[in-house]
N, C-alpha and C positions, 0 to 999 in steps of 0.2 A: 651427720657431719656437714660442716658447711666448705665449700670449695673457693679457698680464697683468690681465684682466678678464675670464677664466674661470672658471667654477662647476663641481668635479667632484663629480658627484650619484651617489652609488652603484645599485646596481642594486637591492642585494638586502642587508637587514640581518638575522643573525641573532642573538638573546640566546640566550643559552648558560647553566647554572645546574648545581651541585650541591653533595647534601646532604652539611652536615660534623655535628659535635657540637666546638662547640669550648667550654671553660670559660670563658675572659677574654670571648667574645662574648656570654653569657649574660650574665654579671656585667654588662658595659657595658650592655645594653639592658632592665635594669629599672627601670621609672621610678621616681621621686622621689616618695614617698609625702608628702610635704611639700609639693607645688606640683602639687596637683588638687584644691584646694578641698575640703579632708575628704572628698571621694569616695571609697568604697572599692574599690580597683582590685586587691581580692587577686584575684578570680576573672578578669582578663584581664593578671596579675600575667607566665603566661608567653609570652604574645604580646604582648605593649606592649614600644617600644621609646620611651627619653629621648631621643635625638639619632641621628643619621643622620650618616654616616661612612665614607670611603674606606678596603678593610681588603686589605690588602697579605697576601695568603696565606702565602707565604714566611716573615712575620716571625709566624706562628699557629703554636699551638702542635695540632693539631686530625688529628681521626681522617676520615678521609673512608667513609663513608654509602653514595655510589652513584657509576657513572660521572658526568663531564660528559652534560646530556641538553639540549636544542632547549626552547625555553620560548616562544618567539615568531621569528615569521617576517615579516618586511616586506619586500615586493617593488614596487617601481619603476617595473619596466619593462613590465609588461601593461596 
């Protein structure tokens, strides 16, 4: 029988990560030199991202860097 006021709490979550070089992700994540208050954002030009975004690997056009590697580990159950 299943309990329909059940909560399944995983044990153990891990993030998982790896590095690409893709061009279209670049382009998308340079901010808007327009909307920082004339702040000059050339020197953090290639780490600033404008918006934040679900990116579907598949549809990328992109070289892949390194294997998938462990980034974080969350455990539960201890």
């Amino acid at each position: 029988m299943r309990n329909v006021n059940g909560i399944v709490i995983p044990s153990t979550i891990r993030i998982c990560a790896q590095l690409i070089k893709c061009p279209k992700i670049v382009n998308r994540s340079k901010p808007n030199k327009y909307s920082h208050c004339g702040v000059d954002l050339s020197a953090i030009n290639q780490l600033s991202i404008s918006y934040y975004y679900d990116v579907e690997p598949s549809t990328l056009k992109c070289e892949k860097l390194s294997d998938p590697f462990e980034i974080l580990t969350l455990c539960f159950d201890t």
